[in-house]
SEVEX-876756 format. One record per residue (C-alpha): x, y, z; residue in three letters. Coordinates in steps of 0.25 Angstrom, whole numbers, plus 5000, padded with zeros to 4 digits. Layout:
<r <X, Y, Z>, Ala>
...
This chain:
<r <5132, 5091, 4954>, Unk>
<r <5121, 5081, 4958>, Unk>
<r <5109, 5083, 4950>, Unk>
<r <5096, 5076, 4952>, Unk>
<r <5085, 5075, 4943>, Unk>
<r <5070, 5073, 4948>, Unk>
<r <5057, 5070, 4942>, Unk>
<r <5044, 5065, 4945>, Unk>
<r <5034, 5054, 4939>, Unk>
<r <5019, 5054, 4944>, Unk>
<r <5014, 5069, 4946>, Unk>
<r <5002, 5065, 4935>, Unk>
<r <4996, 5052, 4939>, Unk>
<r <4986, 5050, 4947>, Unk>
<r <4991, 5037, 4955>, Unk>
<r <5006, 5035, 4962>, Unk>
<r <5016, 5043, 4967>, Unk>
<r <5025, 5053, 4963>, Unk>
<r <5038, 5049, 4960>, Unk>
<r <5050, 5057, 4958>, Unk>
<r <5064, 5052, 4956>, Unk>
<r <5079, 5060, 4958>, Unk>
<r <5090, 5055, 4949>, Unk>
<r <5106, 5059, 4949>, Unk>
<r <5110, 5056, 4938>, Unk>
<r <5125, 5052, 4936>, Unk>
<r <5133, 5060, 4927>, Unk>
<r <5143, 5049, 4921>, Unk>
<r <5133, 5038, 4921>, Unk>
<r <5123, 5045, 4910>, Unk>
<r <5108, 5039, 4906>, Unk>
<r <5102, 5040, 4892>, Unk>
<r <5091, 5044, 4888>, Unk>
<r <5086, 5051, 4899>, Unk>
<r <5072, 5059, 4897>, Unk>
<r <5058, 5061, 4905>, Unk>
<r <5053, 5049, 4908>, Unk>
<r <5040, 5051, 4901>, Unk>
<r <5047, 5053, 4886>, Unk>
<r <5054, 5040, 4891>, Unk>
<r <5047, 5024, 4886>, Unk>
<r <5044, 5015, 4898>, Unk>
<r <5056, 5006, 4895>, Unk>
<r <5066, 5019, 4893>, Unk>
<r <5062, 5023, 4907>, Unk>
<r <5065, 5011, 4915>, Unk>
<r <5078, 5009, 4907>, Unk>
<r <5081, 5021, 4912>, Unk>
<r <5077, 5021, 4924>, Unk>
<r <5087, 5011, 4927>, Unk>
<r <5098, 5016, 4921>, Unk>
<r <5095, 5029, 4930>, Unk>
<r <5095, 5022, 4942>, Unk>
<r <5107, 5014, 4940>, Unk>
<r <5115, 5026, 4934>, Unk>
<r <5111, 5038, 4942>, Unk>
<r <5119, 5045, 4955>, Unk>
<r <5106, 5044, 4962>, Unk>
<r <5091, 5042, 4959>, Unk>
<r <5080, 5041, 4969>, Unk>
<r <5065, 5040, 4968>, Unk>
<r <5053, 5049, 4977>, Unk>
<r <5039, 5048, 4978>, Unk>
<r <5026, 5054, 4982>, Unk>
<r <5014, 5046, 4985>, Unk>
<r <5000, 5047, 4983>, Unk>
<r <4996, 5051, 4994>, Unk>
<r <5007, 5061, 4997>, Unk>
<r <5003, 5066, 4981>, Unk>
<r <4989, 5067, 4988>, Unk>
<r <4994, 5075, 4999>, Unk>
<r <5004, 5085, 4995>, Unk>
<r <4999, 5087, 4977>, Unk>
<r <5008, 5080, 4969>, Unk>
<r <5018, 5092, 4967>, Unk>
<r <5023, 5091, 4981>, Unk>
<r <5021, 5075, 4979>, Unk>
<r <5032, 5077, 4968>, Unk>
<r <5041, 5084, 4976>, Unk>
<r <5041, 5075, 4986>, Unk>
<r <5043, 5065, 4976>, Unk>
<r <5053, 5072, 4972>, Unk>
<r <5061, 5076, 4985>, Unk>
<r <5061, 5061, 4988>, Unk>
<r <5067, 5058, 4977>, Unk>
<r <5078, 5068, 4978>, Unk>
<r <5081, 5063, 4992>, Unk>
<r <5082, 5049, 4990>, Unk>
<r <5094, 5052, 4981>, Unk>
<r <5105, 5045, 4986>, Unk>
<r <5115, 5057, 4981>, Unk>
<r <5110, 5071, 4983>, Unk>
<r <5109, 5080, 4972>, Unk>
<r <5116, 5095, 4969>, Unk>
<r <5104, 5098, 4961>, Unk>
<r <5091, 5092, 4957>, Unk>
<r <5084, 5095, 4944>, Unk>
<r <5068, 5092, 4945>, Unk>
<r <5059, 5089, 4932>, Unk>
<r <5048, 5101, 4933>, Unk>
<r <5043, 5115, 4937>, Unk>
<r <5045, 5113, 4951>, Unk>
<r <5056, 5109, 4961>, Unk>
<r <5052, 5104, 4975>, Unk>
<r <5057, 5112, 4986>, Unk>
<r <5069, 5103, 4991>, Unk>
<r <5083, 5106, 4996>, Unk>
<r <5088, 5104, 4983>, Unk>
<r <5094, 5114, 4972>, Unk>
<r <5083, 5110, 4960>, Unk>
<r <5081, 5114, 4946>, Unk>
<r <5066, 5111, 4941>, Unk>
<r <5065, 5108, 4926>, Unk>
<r <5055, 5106, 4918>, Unk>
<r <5054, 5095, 4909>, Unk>
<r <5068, 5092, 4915>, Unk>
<r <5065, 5074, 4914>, Unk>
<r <5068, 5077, 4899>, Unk>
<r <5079, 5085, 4900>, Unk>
<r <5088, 5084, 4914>, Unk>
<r <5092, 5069, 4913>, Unk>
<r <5092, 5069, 4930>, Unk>
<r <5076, 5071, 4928>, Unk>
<r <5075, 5063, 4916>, Unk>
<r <5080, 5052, 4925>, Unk>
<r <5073, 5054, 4938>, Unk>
<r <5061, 5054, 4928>, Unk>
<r <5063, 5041, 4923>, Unk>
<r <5067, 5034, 4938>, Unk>
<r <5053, 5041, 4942>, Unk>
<r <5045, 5036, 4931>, Unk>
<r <5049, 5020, 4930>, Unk>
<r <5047, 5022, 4947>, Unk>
<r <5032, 5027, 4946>, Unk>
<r <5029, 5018, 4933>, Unk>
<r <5033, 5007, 4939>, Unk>
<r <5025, 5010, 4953>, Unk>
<r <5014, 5012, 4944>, Unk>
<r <5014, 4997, 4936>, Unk>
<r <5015, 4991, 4951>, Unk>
<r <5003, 4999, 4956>, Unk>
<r <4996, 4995, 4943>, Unk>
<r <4996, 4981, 4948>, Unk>
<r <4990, 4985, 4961>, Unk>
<r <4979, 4993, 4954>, Unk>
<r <4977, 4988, 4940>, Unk>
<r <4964, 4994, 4937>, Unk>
<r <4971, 5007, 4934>, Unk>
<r <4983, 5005, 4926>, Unk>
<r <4993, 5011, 4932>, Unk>
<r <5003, 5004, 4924>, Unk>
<r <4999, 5009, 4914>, Unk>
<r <4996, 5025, 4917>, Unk>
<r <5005, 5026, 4928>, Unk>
<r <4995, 5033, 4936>, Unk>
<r <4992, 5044, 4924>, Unk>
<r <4978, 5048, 4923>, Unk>
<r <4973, 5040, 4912>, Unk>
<r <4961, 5039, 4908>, Unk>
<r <4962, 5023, 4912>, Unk>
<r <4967, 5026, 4924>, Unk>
<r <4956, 5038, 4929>, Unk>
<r <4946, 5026, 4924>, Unk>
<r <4952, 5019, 4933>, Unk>
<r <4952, 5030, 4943>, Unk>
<r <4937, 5029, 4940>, Unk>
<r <4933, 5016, 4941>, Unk>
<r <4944, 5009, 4954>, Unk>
<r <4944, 5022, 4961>, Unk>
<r <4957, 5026, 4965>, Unk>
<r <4969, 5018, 4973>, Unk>
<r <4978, 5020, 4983>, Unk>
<r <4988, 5026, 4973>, Unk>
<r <4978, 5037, 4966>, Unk>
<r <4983, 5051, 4969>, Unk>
<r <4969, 5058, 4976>, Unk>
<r <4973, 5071, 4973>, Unk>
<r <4973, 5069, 4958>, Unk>
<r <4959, 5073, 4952>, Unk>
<r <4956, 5061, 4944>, Unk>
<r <4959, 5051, 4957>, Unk>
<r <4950, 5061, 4966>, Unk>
<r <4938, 5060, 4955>, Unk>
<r <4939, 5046, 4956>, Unk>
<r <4941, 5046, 4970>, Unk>
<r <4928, 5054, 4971>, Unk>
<r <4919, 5047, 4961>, Unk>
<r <4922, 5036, 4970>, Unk>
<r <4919, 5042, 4982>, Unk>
<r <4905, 5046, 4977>, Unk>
């Protein structure tokens, strides 16, 4: 049986897409180390993330943009993120194991579980691949807008970055929706 694990990375911040990846993982090719990407150092991950993407059955990565996070709230963002993900897999899976409370509604046989990129190695590793995917989307933004330190917060609502917010306004790849890019948005407009 075919299991595929699926996570996502970005629900919080306030800049950048969503971005889920689905991983099948094969059963006689075996990664250590394994865990939720967070608990995980910066180097680990990419490690890691090689390692999965050269070991796996399949692995694919789905997004959401800002604007489509805008449009539909970031839940149904993930789970488009999500369904993208699980359709861009080369192999289909038998069953598909989702870190969370929630499964989208898709065709598949699903199991939510929560805190399951610590424990289900298939999230763990979509986890990671979705992690060094967004963080790395994130560094190049950085050199686009510098003033606000994406690099560095990843989009996260730090206080640098709201100061930021406050000061430049917000760019292209703020999420307007989120309460601390429409303050800023508002301030401005005033």
């Amino acid at each position: 049986m075919l299991v595929a694990g699926v996570d996502e990375v970005g629900r919080g911040p306030l800049a950048g897409a969503v971005v889920a990846a689905a991983v099948i993982l094969d059963p006689q090719r075996p990664i250590a180390g394994l865990n939720d990407s967070k608990k995980l150092t910066e180097k680990r991950r990419e490690r890691l993330a090689l390692e999965i993407r050269e070991k796996a059955l399949a692995w694919s990565l789905g997004r959401a943009e800002v604007e489509e996070i805008d449009a539909i709230n970031i839940l149904q963002a993930t789970f488009l993120a999500m369904q993208r993900a699980l359709e861009g897999l080369n192999i289909q899976p038998d069953f598909v194991k989702i870190d969370g409370n929630h499964c989208p509604k898709l065709a598949y046989k699903m199991e939510a579980i929560i805190g399951g990129d610590a424990t289900v190695a298939e999230i763990s590793a979509a986890s990671i691949i979705a992690k060094v995917a967004r963080d790395a989307e994130l560094v190049a933004l950085d050199a686009i807008y510098p003033q606000y330190g994406f690099a560095k917060h990843k989009g996260y609502g730090t206080a640098a970055h709201l100061a930021a917010l406050q000061e430049f306004g917000a760019t292209p790849i703020h999420r307007r929706s989120f309460a601390p890019v429409k303050k800023a948005l508002d301030a401005a407009a005033t």
